[in-house]
C-alpha positions as CSV (number, residue, x, y, z in Angstrom):
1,X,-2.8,-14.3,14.2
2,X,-0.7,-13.4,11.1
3,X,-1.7,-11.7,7.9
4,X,-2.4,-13.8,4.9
5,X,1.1,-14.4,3.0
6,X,1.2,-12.5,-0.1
7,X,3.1,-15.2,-2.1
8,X,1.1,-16.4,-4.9
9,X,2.4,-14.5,-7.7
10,X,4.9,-12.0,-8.0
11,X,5.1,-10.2,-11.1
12,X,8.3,-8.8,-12.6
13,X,8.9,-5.4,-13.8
14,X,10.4,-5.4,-17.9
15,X,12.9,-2.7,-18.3
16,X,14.2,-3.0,-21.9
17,X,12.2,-1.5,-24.8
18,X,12.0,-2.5,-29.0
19,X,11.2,-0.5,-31.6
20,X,11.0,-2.9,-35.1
21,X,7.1,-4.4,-35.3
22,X,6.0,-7.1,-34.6
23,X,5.5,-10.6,-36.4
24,X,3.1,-13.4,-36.5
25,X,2.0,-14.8,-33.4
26,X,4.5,-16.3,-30.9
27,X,4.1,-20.3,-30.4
28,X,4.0,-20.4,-27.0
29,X,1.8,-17.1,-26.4
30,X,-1.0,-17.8,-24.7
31,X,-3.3,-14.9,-24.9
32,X,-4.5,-12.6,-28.2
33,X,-1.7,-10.2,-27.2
34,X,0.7,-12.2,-28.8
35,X,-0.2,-10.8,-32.2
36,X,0.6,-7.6,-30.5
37,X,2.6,-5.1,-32.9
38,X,6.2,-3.6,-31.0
39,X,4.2,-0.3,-30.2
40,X,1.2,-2.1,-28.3
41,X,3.3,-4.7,-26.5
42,X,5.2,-1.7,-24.9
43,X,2.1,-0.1,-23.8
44,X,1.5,-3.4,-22.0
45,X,5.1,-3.7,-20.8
46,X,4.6,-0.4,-19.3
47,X,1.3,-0.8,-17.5
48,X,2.7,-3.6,-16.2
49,X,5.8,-2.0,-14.8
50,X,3.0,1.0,-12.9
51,X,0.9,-1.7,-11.6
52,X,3.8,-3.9,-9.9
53,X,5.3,-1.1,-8.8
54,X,1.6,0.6,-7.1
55,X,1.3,-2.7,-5.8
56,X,4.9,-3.4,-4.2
57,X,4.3,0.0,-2.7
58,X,1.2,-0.6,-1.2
59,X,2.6,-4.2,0.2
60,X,5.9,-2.6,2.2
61,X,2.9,-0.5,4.1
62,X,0.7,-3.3,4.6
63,X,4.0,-5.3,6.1
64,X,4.5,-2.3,8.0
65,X,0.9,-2.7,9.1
66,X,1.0,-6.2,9.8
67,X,4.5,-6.4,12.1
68,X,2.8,-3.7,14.4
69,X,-0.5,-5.4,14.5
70,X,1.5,-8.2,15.8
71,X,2.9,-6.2,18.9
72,X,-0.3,-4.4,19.2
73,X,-2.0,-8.1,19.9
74,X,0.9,-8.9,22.4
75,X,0.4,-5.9,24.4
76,X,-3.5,-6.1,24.4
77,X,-3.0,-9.4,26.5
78,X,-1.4,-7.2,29.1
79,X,-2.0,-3.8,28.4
80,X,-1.0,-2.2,31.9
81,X,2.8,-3.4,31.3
82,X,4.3,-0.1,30.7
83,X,6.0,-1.7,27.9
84,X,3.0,-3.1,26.2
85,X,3.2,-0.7,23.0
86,X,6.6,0.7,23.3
87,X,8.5,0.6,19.6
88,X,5.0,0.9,18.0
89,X,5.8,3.7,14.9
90,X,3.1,3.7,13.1
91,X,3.3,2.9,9.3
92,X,3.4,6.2,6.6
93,X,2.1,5.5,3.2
94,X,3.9,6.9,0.4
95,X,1.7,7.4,-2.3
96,X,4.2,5.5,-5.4
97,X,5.1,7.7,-8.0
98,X,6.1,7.1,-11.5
99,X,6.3,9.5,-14.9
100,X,4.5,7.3,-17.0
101,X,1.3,8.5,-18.3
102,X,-0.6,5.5,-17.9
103,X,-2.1,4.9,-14.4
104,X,-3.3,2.0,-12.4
105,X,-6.5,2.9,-12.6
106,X,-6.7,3.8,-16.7
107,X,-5.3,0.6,-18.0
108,X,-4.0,1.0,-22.1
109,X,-6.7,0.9,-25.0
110,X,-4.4,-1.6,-26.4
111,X,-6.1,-4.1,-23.9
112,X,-9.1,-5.5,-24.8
113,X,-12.3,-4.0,-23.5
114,X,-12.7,-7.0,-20.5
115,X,-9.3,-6.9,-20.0
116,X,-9.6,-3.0,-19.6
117,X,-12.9,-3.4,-17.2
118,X,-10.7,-6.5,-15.6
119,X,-8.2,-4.4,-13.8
120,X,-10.1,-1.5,-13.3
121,X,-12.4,-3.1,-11.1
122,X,-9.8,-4.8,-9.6
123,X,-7.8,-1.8,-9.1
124,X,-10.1,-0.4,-7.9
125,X,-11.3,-2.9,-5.0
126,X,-7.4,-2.7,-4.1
127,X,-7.7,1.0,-3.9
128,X,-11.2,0.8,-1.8
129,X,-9.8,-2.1,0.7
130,X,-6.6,-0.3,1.3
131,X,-8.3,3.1,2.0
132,X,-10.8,1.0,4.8
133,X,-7.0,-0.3,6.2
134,X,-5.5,2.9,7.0
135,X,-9.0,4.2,8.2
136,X,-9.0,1.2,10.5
137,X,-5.1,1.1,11.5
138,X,-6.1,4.9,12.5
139,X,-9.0,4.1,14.6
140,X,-6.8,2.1,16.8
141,X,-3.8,4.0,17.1
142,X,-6.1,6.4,18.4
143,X,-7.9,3.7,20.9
144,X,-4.2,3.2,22.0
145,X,-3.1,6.8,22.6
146,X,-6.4,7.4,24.3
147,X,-5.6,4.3,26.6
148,X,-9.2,2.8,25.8
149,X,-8.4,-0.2,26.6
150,X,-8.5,0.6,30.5
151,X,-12.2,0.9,29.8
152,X,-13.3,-2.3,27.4
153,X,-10.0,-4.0,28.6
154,X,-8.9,-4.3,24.8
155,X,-12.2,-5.8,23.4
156,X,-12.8,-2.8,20.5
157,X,-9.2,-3.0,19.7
158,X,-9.1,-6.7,19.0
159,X,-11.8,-5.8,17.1
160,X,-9.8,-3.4,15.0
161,X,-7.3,-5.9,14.4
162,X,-9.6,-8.8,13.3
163,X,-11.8,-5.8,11.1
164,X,-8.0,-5.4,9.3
165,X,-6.9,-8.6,8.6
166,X,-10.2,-9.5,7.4
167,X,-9.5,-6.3,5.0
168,X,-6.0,-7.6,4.1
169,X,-7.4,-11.0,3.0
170,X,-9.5,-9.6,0.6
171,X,-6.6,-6.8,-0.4
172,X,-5.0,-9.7,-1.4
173,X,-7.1,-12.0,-3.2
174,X,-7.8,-8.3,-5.6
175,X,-3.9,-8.4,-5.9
176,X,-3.7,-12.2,-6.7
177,X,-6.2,-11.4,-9.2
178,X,-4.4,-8.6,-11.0
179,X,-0.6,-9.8,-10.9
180,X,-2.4,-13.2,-12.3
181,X,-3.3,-11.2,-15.4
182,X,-0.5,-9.8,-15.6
183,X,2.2,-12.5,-15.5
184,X,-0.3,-14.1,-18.2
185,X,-0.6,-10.7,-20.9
186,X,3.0,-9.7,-19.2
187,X,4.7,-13.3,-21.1
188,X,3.0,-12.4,-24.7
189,X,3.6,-8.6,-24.7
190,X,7.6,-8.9,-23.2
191,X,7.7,-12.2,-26.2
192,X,6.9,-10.1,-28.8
193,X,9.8,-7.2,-27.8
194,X,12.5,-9.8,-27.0
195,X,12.2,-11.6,-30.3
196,X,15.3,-10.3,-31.4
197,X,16.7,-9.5,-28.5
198,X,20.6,-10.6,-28.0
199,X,20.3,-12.0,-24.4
200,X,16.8,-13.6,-25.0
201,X,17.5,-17.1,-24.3
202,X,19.3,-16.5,-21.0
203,X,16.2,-13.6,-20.1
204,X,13.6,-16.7,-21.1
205,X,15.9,-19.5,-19.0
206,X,15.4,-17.0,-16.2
207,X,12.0,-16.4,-16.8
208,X,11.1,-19.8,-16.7
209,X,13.0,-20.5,-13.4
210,X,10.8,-18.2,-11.5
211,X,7.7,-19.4,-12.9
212,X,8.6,-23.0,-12.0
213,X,9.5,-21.7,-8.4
214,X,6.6,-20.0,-8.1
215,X,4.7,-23.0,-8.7
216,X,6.7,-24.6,-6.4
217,X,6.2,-22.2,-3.7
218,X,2.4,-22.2,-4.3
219,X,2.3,-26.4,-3.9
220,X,4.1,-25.9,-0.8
221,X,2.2,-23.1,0.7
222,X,-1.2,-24.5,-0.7
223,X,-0.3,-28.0,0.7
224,X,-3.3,-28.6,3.4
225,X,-1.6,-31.8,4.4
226,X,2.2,-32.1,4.0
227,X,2.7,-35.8,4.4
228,X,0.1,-36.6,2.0
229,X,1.6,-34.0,-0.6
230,X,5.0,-35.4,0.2
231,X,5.3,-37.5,-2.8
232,X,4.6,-34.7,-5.6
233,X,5.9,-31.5,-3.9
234,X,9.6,-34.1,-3.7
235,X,8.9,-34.9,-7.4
236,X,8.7,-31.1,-8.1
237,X,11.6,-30.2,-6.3
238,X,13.4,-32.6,-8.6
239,X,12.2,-31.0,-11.6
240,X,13.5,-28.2,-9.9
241,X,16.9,-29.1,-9.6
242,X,16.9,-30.5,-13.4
243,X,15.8,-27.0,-14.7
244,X,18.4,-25.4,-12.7
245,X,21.2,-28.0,-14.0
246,X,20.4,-27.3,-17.5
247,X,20.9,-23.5,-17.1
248,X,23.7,-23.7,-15.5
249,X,25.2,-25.4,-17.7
250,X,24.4,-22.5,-20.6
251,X,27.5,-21.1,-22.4
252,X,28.0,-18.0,-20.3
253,X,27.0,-14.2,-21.8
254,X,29.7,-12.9,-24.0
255,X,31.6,-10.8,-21.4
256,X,33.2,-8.4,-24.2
257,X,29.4,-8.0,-26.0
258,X,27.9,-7.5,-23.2
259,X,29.6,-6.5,-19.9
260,X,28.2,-7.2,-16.7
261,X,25.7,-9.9,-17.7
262,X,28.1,-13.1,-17.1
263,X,28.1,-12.1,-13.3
264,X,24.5,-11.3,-13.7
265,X,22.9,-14.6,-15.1
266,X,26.0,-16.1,-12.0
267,X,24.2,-14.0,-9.2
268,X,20.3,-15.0,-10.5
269,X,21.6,-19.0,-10.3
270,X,23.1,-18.3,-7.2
271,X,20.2,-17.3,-5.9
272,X,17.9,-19.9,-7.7
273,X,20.5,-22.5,-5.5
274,X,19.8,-20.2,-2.4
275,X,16.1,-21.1,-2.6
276,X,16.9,-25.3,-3.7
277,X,19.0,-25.2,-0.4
278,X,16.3,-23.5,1.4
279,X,13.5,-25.8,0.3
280,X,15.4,-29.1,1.3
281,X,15.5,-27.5,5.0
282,X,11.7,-27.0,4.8
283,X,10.9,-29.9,3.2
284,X,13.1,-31.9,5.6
285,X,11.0,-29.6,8.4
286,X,7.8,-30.1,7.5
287,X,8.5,-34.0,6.2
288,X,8.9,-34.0,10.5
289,X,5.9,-32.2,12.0
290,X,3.3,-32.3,8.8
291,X,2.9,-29.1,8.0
292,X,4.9,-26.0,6.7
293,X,5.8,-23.6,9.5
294,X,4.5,-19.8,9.2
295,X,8.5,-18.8,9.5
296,X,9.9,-21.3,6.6
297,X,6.8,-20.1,4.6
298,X,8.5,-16.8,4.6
299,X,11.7,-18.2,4.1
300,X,10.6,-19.5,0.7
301,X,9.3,-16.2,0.2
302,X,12.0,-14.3,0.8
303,X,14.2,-16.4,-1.6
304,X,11.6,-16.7,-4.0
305,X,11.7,-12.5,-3.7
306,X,15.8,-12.6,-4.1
307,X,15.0,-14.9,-7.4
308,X,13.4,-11.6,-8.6
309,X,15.6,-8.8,-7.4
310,X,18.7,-10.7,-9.3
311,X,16.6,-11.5,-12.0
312,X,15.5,-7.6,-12.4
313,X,19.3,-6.9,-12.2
314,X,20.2,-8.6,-15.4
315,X,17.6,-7.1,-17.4
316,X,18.1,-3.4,-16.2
């Protein structure tokens, strides 16, 4: 049994700043925030930069979590192997740690008041659900080192281990919920501070080859029945390789005005290619057996992942 794959929507941390106000309303915003002034959209820029980086802390432990769960399970089918649970470490949470004011938890007056009560609940929930984890990952690494299992022959600690992933799921429909928001009010606020930003149309071409990916990867992941999905999810992917033609083909950044950022926008295609040449292979894979496979699922992930590394790279 695996843990639910956290996929759906990965938000990006913003790491450039404005300071002239704002103007009228974007076009393409989609939320009030896009009558945001400079100052507010900031604020939002900045909460979202805490909360992705809370919750990318909080999903290295729950990897951790999940990757020993799996050799915990192996070893409950034969626990008297003396090498049922050797190599289990288990996970340390490192509380993340940042110097901005604003918290997870206290989301920015600048948000409106349901916005405000939106993420704290949530936040919340994500902070309740993780604290149940650890209690429960502890319960059983102490069922292990006690060698309980000689005397229910593994029963409670199967138990543990379907108690967590039942926790995980709903971890991760809470984080679903908030980076949802986020990419949403993220757009309008990071709109409003890159209006007159120099590199915007090459930070917007980017931006809008990870959302179309991540649409992509959520059609393929969501896909209950492959060969029936067959026909859109190929039609997608050849949207996909349109948008990707059409950037690369963009007059590369000036390397005199702004060093570094030619090989930049180069690495972020090259990775957008990585994940076109990894989605044939899984299409091809699961155009054979009918279904996506729990390892290419995580392939896509992990390219989909890169896609946001490289593109966090040009805008630092």
């Amino acid at each position: 049994m695996k843990l639910p794959i956290k996929l759906l929507i990965v938000a990006a941390a913003i790491s450039f700043s404005a300071c002239k106000s704002g103007d009228k309303k974007d076009k393409d915003a989609k939320t009030e925030y896009g009558e945001a002034s400079n100052e507010d959209a900031n604020q939002i820029v900045e909460y979202n930069n805490v909360l992705v980086s809370f919750t990318d802390k909080n999903n290295e432990y729950l990897k951790r979590v999940d990757e020993n769960l799996e050799k915990i399970s192996k070893g409950l089918q034969n626990p008297s192997n003396q090498f049922a649970f050797i190599g289990i470490i288990s996970p340390f949470y490192t509380p993340s740690f940042n110097h901005s004011r604003i918290k997870p938890e206290n989301p920015p007056a600048v948000l409106s008041s349901s916005d405000q009560k939106f993420f704290k609940d949530n936040v919340n929930g994500l902070n309740e659900t993780l604290t149940k984890i650890k209690d429960t990952y502890k319960s059983l690494n102490d069922y292990l080192k006690a060698e309980d299992w000689k005397d229910d022959k593994g029963v409670k600690g199967k138990g543990f281990i379907d108690s967590i992933y039942t926790m995980t799921k709903a971890y991760y429909k809470y984080d679903e919920n908030v980076l949802a928001k986020l990419e949403v009010i993220g757009d309008d606020a990071e709109r409003i501070i890159l209006k007159t930003h120099p590199l915007k149309d090459y930070i917007f071409a980017m931006k809008d080859d990870r959302k179309a990916v991540g649409d992509f990867n959520r059609m393929m992941l969501g896909s209950k029945n492959y060969k029936t999905d067959e026909p859109k999810i190929k039609a997608a992917y050849t949207a996909l390789e349109t948008q990707y033609k059409q950037h690369t083909e963009m007059d590369m950044p000036s390397t005199s005005k702004f060093p570094g950022k030619e090989a930049a926008f180069k690495r972020f295609n090259d990775s957008f290619n990585d994940y076109l040449v990894e989605s044939r292979k899984v299409m091809r894979d699961a155009g054979a057996s009918g279904k996506l496979s729990v390892d290419n699922a995580e392939d896509l992930i992990r390219k989909y992942d890169f896609m946001r590394t490289t593109y966090n790279n040009f805008v630092d």
